[in-house]
C-alpha positions in Angstrom: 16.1 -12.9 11.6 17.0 -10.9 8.5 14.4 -9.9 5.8 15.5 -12.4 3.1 15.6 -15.1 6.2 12.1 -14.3 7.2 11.2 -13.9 3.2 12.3 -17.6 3.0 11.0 -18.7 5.7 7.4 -17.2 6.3 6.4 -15.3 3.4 7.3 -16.7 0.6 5.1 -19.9 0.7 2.4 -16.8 -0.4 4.2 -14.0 -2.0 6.4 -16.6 -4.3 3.3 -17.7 -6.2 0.7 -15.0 -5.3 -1.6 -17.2 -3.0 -4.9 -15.1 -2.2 -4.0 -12.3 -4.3 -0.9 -11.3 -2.5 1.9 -9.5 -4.5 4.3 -11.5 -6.4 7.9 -11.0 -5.2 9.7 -9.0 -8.2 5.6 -7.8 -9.8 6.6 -4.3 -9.8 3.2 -3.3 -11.2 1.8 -5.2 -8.4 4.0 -3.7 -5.9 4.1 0.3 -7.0 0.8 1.1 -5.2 1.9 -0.6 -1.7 5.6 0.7 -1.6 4.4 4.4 -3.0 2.6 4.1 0.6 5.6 3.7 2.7 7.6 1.3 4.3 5.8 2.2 7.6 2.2 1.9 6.3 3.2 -1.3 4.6 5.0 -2.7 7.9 1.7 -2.0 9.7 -0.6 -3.5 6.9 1.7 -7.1 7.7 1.4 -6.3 11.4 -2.4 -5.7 11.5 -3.2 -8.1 8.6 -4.4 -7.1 5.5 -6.9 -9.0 3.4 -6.5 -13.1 3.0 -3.0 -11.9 5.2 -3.5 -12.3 8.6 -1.8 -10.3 11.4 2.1 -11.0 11.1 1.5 -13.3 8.0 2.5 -16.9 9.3 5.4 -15.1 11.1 3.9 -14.9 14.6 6.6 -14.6 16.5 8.6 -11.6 14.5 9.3 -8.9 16.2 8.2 -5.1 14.5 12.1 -4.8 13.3 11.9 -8.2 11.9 8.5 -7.4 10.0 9.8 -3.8 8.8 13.5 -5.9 7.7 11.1 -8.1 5.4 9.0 -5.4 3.8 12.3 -3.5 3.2 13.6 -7.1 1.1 10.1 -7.5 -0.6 10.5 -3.7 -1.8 13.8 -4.4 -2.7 13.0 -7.2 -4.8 10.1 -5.6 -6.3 11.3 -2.1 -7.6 
């Protein structure tokens, strides 16, 4: 599954309206700290879990690639 796919289909019930303090798709300011970390820091912070997020969001079955193709879109979105 492709990022924006995975965006639409997992993600975005919390990133679309910042549920639990995650990141708004498209809030740069909110997004400048995570992406100046890296796209593999951030793809391990959605594997591991990260705060209210826990490990692989509400996409459980994603493979790594999967994970890193949706943090790639989110960045994308949120530059």
């Amino acid at each position: 599954m492709g990022g924006e796919a995975l965006y639409q289909n997992a993600c975005m019930g919390c990133h679309a309206e910042g549920v639990a303090g995650a990141p708004k798709l498209g809030d740069k300011q909110a997004w400048a700290p995570r992406i100046a970390t890296g796209s593999d820091t951030m793809t391990q912070s959605v594997i591991q879990g990260k705060g209210s997020m826990p490990p692989k969001g509400t996409a459980l079955n994603a493979t790594e690639a999967e994970l890193r193709s949706v943090v790639d879109y989110m960045v994308e979105k949120s530059q």
